[in-house]
C-alpha positions in Angstrom: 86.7 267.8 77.1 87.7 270.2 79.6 90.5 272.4 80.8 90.2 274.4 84.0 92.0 276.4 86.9 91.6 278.1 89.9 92.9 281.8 90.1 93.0 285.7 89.6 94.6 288.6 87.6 96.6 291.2 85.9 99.2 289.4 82.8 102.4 288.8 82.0 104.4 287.3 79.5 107.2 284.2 80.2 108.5 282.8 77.2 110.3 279.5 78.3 113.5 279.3 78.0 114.7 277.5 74.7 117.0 274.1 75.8 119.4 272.7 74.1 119.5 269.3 72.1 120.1 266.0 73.4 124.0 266.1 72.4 124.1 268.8 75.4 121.7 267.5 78.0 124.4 266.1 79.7 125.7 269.2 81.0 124.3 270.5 84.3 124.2 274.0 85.8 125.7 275.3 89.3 124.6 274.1 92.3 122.1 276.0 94.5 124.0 277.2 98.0 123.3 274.5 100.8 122.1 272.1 98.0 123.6 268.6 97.6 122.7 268.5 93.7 123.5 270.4 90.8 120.7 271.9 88.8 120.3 269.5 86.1 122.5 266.8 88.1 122.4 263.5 86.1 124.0 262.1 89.2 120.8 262.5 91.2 118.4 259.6 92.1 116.1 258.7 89.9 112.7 258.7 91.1 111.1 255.1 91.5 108.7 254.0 88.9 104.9 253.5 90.3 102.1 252.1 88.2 99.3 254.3 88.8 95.6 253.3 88.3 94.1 252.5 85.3 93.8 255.1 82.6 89.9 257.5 83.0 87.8 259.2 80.9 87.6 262.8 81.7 85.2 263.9 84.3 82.8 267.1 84.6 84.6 269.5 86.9 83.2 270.9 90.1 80.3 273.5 89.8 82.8 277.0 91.1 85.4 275.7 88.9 86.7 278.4 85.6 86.9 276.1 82.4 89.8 276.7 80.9 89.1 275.2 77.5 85.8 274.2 76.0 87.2 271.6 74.0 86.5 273.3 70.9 87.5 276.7 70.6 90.5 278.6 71.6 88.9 281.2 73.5 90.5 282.6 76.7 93.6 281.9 75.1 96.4 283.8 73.4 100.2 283.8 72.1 102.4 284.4 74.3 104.5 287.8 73.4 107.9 288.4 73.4 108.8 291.2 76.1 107.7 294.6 75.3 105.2 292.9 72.1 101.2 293.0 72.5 99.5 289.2 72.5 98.6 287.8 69.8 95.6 284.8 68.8 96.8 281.5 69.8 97.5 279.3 67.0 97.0 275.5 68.6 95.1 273.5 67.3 91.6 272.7 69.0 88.9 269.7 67.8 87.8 266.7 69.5 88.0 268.0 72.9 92.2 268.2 72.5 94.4 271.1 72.9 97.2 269.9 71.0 100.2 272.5 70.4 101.3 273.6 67.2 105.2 273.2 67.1 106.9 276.7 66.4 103.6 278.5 67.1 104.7 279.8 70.8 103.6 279.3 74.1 100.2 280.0 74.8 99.0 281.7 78.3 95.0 282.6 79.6 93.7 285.7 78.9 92.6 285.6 82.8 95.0 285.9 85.5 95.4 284.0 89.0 97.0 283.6 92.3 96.2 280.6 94.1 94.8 277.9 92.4 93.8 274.1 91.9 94.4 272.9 89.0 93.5 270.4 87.1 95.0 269.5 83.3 95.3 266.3 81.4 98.0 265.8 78.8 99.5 263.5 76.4 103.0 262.2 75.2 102.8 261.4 70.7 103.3 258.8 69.7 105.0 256.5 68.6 107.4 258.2 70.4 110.4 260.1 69.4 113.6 261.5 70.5 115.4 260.7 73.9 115.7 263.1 77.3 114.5 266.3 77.0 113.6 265.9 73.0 110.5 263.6 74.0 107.1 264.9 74.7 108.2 268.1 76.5 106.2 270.6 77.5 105.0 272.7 80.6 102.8 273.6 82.4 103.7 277.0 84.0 101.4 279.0 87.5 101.7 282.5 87.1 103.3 281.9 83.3 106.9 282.2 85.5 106.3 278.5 87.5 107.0 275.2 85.7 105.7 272.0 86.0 107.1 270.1 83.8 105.9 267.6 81.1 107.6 265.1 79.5 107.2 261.8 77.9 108.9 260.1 81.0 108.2 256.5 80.0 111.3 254.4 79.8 113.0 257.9 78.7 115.8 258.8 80.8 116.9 262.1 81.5 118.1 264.5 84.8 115.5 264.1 87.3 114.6 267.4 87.8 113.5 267.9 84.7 111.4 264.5 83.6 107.1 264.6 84.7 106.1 266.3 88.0 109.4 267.9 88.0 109.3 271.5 89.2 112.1 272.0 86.4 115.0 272.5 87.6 114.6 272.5 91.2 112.8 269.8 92.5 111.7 266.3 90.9 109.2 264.4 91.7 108.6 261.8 94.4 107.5 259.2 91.8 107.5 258.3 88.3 103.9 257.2 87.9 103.6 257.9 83.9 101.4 256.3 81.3 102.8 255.0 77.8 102.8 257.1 75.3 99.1 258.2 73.7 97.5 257.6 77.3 96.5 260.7 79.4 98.3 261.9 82.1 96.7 263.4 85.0 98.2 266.7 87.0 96.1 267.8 89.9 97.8 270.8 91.6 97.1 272.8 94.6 99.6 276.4 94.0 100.0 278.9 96.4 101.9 282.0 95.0 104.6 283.7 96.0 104.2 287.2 98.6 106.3 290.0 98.1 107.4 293.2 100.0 107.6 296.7 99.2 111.3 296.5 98.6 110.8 293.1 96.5 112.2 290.8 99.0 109.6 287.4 99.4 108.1 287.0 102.5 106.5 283.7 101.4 107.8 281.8 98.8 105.6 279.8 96.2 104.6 276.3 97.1 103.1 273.2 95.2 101.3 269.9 95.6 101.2 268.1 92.6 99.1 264.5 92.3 100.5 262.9 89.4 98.1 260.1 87.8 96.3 260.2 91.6 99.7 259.7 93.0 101.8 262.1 95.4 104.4 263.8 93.5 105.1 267.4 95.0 104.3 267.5 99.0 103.9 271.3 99.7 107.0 271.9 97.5 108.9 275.1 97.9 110.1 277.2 95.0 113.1 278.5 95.0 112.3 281.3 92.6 111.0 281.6 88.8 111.9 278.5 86.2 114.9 279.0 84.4 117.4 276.6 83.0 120.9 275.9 83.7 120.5 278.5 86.6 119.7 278.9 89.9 116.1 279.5 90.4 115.8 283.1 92.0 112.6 285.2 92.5 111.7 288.5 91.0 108.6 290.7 91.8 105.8 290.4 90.3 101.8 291.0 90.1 99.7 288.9 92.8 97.8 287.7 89.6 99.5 286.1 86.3 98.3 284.1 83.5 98.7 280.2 83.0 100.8 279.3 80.4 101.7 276.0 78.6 104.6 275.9 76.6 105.5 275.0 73.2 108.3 273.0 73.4 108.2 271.8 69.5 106.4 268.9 69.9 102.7 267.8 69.3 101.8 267.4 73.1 97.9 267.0 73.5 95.9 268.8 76.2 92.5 268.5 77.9 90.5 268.9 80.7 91.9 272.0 82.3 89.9 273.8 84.2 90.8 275.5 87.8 89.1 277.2 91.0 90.3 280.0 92.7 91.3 280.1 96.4 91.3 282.1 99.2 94.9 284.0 99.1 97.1 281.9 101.2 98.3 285.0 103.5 96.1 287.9 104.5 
């Protein structure tokens, strides 16, 4: 199996955020000026439920695409450091085509770097499953190691919408809940454009993301408020045209394949 993305560039490191346990999930954070919902609102709609298409076997990505993961090994991949640390080997696990994540090992991010990308990753909730809200299946998937997609085992699992699947956590959920059960694969197909900074650091064009969830519209040309964070208010910071990918190790056994991406022409001039 595969793993692939399109992008460019120099790296940085984005530990995510650790989150608290379920007894806490029912707090939220403050809300965003002009916004009607408070980050992490468990007040907000829920996102309706779709049944997407039956679940696929993976397919051979396009010729220009960058394979991400060979299904075997882990090359192209490394720890994630803390700030001011060098990069160390990852330590998933790899066999069978999976990626599956080694809980307490860290986050692991590409040694290659991107901008604008489509993506493409498949993933998978364990089961049986375990734990409720945020303590089921959670994961990310994370452009530029600072821009979260999340994942989450969002079947029949309630929790604040903008953090369940297709979520940009903790600004924006998704149109739909098309999830499989449990030990199915989940498909994200994502089309990022990075964020443009000036000189003085202020953005001149914010990040923005389509996400098809399963083959269904989740993200329509989304626009990020800033980097992921939690319990905050998404701001942006500078940073290199070209990051790493990430995918975060939440502390749970979250399987990967599939992920592969191709690069884009930069959205601006």
């Amino acid at each position: 199996m595969r793993i692939w993305i399109a992008a460019a560039g120099a790296a940085l490191m984005a530990a995510a955020t650790p989150r608290p346990a379920v007894a806490q999930q029912h707090q939220e954070g403050p809300t965003p000026p002009g916004a009607r919902w408070a980050v992490h609102s468990w007040e907000r709609p829920r996102p309706p439920v779709v049944a997407p298409g039956p679940e696929r076997g993976p397919v051979p990505p396009p010729a220009d695409a960058i394979v991400l993961f060979d299904g075997h090994t882990l090359n192209g991949w490394e720890t994630a450091p803390d700030s001011g640390q060098p990069a160390t080997p990852a330590r998933w696990i790899a066999r069978n085509g999976v990626l599956e994540i080694n809980p307490g090992t860290g986050s692991i991010r590409t040694t290659r770097a991107f901008g604008d990308v489509q993506l493409h990753i498949e993933w998978s909730a364990p089961t049986p499953p375990h734990g409720e809200s945020q303590e089921r299946g959670n994961s990310g998937v994370f452009l530029m190691s600072h821009y979260e997609i999340q994942v989450l085992d969002s079947w029949h699992n309630d929790t604040y919408p903008d953090g369940q699947a297709g979520a940009i956590f903790g600004q924006t959920p998704p149109l739909v809940n098309p999830i499989r059960p449990p030990g199915q694969w989940n498909t994200y197909d994502v089309i990022f454009h990075r964020p443009h900074f000036a000189p003085d650091g202020s953005v001149t064009e914010p990040a923005r993301i389509t996400l098809f969830f399963n083959g269904v519209l989740a993200q329509d040309n989304t626009v990020l408020t800033g980097r992921t964070v939690y319990m905050q208010i998404a701001r942006y910071t500078p940073h290199e045209d070209r990051l790493p990918l990430l995918l975060q190790d939440h502390g749970m056994r979250v399987r990967f394949r599939d992920i592969w991406v191709r690069e884009l022409p930069d959205s601006l001039p």
